[in-house]
N, C-alpha and C positions, 0 to 999 in steps of 0.2 A: 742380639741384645734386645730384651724387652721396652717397650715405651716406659717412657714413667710416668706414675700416673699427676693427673692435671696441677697438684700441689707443690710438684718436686720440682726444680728447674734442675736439667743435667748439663753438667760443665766437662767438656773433654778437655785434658787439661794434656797441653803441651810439652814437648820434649826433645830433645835432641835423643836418634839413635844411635846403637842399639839400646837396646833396655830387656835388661837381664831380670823379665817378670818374675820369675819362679820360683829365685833365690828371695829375692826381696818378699813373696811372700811365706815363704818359709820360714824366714826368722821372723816375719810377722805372727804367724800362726804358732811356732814354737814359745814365744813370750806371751800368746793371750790368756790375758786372767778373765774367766767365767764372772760375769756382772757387768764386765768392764767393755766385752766390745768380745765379737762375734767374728772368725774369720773361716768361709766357705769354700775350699778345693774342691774344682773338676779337673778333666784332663787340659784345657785348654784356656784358665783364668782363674782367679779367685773374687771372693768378695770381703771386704773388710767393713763392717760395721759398730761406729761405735758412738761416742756423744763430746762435741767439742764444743769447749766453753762458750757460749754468745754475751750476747752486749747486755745481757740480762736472763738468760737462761741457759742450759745445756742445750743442745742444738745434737738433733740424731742425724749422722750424718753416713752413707753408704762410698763405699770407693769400690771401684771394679778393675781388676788390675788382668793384662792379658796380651795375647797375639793384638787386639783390636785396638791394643793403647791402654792407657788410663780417662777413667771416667768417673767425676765424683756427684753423685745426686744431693740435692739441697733443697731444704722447705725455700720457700719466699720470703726472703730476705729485703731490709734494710740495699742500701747498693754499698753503702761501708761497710758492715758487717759480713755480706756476703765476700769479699774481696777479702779483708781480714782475715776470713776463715779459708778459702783457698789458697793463701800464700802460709796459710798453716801446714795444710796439705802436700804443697809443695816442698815444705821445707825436710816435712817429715820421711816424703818417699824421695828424697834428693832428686828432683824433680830437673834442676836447675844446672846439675852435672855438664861437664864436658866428657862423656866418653872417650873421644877420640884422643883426645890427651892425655886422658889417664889409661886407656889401654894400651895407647905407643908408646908410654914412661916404661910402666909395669912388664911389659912385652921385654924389654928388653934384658931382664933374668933370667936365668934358667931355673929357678925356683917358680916363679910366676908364671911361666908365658903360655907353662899347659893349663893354668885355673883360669889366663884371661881369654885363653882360646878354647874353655870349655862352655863360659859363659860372658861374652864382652858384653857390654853397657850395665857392669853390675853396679848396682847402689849400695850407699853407706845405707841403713835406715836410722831416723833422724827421732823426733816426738814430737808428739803435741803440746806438750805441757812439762817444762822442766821441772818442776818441784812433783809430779808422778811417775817422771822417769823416775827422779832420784829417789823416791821413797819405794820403787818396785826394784833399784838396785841394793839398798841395802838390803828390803828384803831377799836378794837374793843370794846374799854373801854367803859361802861356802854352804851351801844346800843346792842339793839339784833345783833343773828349770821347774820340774813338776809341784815341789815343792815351794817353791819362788812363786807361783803361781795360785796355790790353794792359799797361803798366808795374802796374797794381796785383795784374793777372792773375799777373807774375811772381814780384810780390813776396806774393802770395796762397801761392803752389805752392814758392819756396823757404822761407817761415821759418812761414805757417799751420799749422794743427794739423790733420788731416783728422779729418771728423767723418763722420758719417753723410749719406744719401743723394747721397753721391758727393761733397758739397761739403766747402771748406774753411770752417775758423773763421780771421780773421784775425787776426796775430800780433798779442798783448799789445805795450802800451807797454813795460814790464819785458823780453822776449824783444829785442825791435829793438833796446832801448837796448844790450844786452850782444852785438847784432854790429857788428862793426868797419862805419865808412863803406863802407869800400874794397869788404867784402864784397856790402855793400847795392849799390853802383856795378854791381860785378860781375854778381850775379844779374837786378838788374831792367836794367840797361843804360840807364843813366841818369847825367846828368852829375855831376862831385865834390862841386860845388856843389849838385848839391839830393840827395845821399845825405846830405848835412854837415845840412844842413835837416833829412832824415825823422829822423837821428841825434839832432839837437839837439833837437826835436819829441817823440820816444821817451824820452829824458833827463829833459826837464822836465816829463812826463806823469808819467814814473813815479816824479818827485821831488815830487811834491804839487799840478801844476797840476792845476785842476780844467777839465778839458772836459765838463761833465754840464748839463744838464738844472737852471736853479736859480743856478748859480753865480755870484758876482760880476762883474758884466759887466766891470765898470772893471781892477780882478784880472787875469782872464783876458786881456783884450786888453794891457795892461800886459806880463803873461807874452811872450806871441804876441810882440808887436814887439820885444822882446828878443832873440829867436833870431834866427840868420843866414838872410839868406833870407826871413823872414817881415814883410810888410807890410801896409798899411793895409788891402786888397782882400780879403786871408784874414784877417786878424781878424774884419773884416766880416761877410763870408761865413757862418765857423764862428758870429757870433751870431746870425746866422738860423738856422742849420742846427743845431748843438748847443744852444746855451744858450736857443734859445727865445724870443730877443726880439723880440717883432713889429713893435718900430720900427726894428728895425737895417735897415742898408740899404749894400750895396758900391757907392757913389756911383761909382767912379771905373771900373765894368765893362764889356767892350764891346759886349756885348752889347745893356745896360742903354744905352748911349750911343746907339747906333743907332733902338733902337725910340723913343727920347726925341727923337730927330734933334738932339743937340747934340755938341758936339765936348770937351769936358771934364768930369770929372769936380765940377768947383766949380758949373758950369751943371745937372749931373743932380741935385747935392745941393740946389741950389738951388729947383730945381721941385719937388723934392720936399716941403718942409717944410709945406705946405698939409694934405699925407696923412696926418700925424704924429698919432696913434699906431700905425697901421697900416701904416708904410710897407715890408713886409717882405709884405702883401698884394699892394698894388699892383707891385712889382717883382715877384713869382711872376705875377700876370697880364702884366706885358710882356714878358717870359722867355717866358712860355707861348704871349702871340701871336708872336712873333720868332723862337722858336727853338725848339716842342713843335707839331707839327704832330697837331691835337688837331679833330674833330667838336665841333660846336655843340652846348651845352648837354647835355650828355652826364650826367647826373643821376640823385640818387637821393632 
């Protein structure tokens, strides 16, 4: 690993093993939107680069993910702000996991116990920022990842903030809600119907829904199904990905459907409930076999 140089301070950031790098950066790398943050595969680490929000600017921040652990570089910081912004990090690459507990649960399926003994210490992946989770899920609604990904591109480059190391910050809940739909339609090129959604989305973020880390799950999903546009699959989703709940689980996914080999959503909920409290585990491992094209055991 390279020094960093005299401005950055570098944080190794702690963990319980194992830790299933490979996967986690794989759906990091499959979900990045171009503006938004930079993810670097070798054969034995990756690098994720992008910009979290500070106590008054966007903040370019690098993560190095690998056999050698996790390592996150940081300009010189505030001692609040820096701390802030590491327990972001942590929450994001589920940092804070018990392995061992979840791969003894999971272990003990026959559906499960070859995805946890192909990669134990796998992580949920979490975010940074719940109102840009949710506005890169609805962009992502029924359009492939590729496409999920040039729409957020757009909408990165016409209403983001540019921040340092070339990348954008992206646009506040408060910024989105005060452009018209039509505007949104316009720039990202994207239907009226889900401009109306990122709209209604940006609205109720920045009128006191909570997308964080913590928050009432029954609340938020309540919120979520409210707005036009938004149903069972993205509520779901967002409580895996935002709010951090390791039993949520988007029953009705197709992903999720496939690797399951059943045909509905009521049948994927159904096999699932054995899993429970976990069940936000074992769908990142059937994601991960299905759809992250990921080396064996790939550990730290």
């Amino acid at each position: 690993m390279t020094e960093a140089p005299a401005d950055i301070r570098r944080h190794p950031l702690q963990h319980r093993g194992p830790f299933a790098w490979a996967p986690l950066a794989s759906a990091l790398q499959a979900h990045a939107v171009p503006g938004l943050e930079r993810v670097t595969r070798t054969d034995d680490g990756a690098t994720v680069e992008r910009l979290l929000r500070g106590a008054a600017a966007p903040v370019a921040v690098t993560v190095s993910l690998g056999a050698a652990g996790v390592v996150l570089d940081l300009p010189a910081l505030p001692e609040a702000e820096e701390a802030a912004l590491i327990s972001t990090v942590r929450a994001w690459l589920d940092l804070d996991a018990d392995p061992d507990v979840v791969d003894q649960f999971l272990s003990r399926f026959e559906l499960l116990d070859p995805l946890v003994t192909r990669h134990p210490g796998l992580r949920v992946p979490g975010s940074t920022d719940g109102f840009e989770t949710g506005a890169q899920t609805v962009l992502g609604q029924q359009v492939s990842l590729a496409a999920a990904r040039t729409f957020g591109s757009r909408l990165v480059e016409a209403f983001g903030e540019p921040g340092p190391a070339g990348l954008f910050a992206f646009p506040t809940a408060e910024r989105l809600a005060a452009v018209p739909a039509a505007d949104i339609q316009s720039a990202v090129r994207i239907t009226h119907a889900r401009a109306r959604t990122l709209s209604a989305l940006a609205e109720a973020v920045a009128g006191g829904l909570q997308l964080r880390p913590g928050a009432e799950p029954g609340a938020v999903r309540a919120g979520l199904l409210a707005l036009p546009g938004i149903g069972p699959w993205t509520a779901d989703y967002l409580a895996v990905r935002v709010l951090g709940d390791r039993d949520a689980y988007p029953a009705d996914d197709l992903v999720l459907k496939r690797a399951l080999g059943v045909g509905t959503g009521r049948e994927a909920a159904l096999l699932s409930q054995p899993w429970r409290p976990w069940r936000s585990y074992a769908l990142f491992h059937l994601w991960t076999s299905a759809a992250y094209a990921v080396p064996a055991a790939a550990v730290s």
